[in-house]
C-alpha positions as CSV (number, residue, x, y, z in Angstrom):
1,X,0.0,0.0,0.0
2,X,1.1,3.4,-0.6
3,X,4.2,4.7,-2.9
4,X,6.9,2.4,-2.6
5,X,10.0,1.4,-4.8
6,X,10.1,-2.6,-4.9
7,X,12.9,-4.5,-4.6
8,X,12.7,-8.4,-4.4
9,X,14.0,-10.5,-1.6
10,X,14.4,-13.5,-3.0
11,X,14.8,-15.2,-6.3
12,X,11.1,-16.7,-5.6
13,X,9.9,-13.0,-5.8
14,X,8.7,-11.5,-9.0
15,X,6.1,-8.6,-10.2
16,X,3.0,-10.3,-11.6
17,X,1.8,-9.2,-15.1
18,X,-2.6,-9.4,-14.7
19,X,-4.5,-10.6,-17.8
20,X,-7.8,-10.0,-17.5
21,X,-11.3,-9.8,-19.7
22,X,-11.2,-6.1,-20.8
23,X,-13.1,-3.8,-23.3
24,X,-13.5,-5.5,-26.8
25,X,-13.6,-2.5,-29.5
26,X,-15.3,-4.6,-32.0
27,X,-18.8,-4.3,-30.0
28,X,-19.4,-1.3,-31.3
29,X,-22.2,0.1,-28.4
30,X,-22.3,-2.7,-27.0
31,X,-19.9,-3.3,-24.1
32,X,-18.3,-6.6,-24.6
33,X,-15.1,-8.0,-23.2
34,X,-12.5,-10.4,-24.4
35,X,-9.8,-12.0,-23.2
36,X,-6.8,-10.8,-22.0
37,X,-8.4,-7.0,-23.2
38,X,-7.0,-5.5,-19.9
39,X,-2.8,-5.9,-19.1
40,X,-1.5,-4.4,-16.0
41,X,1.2,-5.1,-13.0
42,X,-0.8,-2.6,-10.6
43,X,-3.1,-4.1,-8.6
44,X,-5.9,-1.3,-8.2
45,X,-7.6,-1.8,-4.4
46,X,-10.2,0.8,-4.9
47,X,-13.9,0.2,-5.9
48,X,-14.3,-0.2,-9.6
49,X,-17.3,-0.8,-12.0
50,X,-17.7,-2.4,-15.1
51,X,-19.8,-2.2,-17.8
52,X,-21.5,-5.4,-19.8
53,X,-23.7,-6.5,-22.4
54,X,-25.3,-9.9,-21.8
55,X,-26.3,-10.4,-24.9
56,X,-28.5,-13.5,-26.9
57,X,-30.5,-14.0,-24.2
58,X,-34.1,-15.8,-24.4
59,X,-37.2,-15.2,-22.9
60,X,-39.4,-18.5,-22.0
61,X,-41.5,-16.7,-25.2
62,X,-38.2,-17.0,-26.9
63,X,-37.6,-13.2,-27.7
64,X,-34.2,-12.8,-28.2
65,X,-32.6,-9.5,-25.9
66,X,-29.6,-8.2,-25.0
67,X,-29.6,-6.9,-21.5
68,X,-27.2,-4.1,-20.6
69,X,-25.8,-4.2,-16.8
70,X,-23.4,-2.0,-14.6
71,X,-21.8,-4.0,-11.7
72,X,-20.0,-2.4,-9.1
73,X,-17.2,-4.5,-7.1
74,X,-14.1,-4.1,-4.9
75,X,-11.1,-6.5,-4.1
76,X,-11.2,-7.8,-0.6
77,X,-8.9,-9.9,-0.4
78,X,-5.9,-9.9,-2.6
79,X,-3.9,-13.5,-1.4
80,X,-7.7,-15.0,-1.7
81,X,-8.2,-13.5,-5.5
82,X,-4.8,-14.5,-6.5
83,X,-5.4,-18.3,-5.0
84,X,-8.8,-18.8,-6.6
85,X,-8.6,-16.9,-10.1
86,X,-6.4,-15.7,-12.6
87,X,-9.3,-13.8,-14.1
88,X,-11.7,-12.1,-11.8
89,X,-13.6,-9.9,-14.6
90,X,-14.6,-12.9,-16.7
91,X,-15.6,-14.5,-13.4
92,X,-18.1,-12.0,-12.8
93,X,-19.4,-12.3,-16.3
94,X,-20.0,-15.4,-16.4
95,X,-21.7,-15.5,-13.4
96,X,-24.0,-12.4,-13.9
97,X,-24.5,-14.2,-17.3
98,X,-25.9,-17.0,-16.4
99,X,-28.0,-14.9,-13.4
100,X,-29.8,-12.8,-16.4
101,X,-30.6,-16.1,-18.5
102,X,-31.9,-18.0,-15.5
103,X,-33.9,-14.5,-14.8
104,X,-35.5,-14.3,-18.2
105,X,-36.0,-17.7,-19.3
106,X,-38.7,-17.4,-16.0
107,X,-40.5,-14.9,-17.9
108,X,-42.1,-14.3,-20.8
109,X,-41.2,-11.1,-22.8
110,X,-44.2,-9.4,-20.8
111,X,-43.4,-10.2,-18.0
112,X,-39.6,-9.0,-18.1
113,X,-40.7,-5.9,-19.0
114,X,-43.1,-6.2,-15.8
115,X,-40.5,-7.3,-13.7
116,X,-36.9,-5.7,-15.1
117,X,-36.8,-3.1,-11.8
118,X,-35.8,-6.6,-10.2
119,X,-32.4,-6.8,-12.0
120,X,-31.5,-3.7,-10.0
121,X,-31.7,-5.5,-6.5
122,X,-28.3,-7.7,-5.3
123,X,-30.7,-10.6,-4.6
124,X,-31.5,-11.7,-8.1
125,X,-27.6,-12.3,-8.8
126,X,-27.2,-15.4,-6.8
127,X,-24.6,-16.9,-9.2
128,X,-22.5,-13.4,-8.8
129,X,-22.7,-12.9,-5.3
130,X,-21.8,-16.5,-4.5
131,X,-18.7,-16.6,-7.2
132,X,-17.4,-13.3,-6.7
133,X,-17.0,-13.7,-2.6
134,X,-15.6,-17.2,-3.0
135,X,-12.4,-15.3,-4.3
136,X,-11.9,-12.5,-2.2
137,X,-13.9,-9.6,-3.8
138,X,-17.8,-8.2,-3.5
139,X,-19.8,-6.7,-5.7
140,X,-22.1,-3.9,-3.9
141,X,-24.8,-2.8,-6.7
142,X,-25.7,-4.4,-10.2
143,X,-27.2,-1.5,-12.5
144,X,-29.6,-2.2,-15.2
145,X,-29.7,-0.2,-18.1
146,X,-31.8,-1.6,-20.0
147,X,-32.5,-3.6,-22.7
148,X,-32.1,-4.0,-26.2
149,X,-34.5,-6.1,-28.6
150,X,-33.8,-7.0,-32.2
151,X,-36.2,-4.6,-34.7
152,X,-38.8,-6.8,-35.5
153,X,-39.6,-7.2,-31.8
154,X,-39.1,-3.4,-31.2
155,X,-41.4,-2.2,-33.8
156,X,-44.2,-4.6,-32.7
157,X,-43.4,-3.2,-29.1
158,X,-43.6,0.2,-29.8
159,X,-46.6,-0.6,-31.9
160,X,-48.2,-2.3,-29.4
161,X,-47.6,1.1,-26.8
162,X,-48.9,3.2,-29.4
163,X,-52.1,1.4,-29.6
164,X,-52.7,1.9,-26.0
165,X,-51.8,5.1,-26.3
166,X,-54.8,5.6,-28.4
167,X,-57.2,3.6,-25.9
């Protein structure tokens, strides 16, 4: 902690080189990550967010979404992260992955949209709160922020609103 010039003790000592899931370019507005995206040697101990995309995932109706998340989590425990992963970013994506398909495959399209509010409370990310704290780190809030839908399913959607609209 703090400035400090390092100097290893013993020929068992080395700096580490992290490789983790970072921003992938390609996804245009989408936020994706891929592998080895994000290179450092600086452990970061502060609070950090990230931004993701789960995307291609079905509704028991079998609408096809993309649901946009932000999760916020911290490091704990350094030794416990370093002994359990070697990629704690993709660990929480794949977690909060499979936390939004087992949410939405529940429901049909209708009722997502009748229940979404719910992606914003800790308790529907099981999976993630369960992963992330088996290696040292904690996620406080998971944002959502929306959805996406392909156009067919929009246009009938916003149809649909206009309709009722005119009722």
């Amino acid at each position: 902690n703090g400035p400090v010039l390092y100097k290893p003790q013993s020929p068992s000592e080395w700096t580490h080189k992290f490789s983790w899931h970072g921003h992938d370019p390609s996804g245009g507005e989408l936020a994706r990550k891929r592998p080895h995206g994000l290179k450092f040697e600086k452990l970061m101990l502060a609070p950090s967010s990230i931004y993701y995309d789960v995307e291609n995932v079905r509704t028991a109706d079998d609408a096809l979404l993309t649901v946009r998340l932000m999760i916020f989590y911290k490091c704990d425990d350094v030794g416990r992260m370093m002994d359990a992963t070697n990629d704690p970013i993709a660990d929480i994506i794949n977690a909060v992955s499979s936390d939004v398909i087992s949410f939405c495959s529940a429901r049909s399209f209708e009722q997502f949209k009748e229940t979404s509010e719910q992606l914003n409370n800790l308790g529907a990310y099981q999976s993630l709160t369960d992963t992330v704290g088996s290696r040292g780190l904690s996620v406080s809030k998971v944002v959502f922020r929306g959805y996406m839908a392909p156009q067919r399913l929009q246009k009938m959607h916003d149809e649909a609103i206009e309709k009722r609209t005119k009722l």
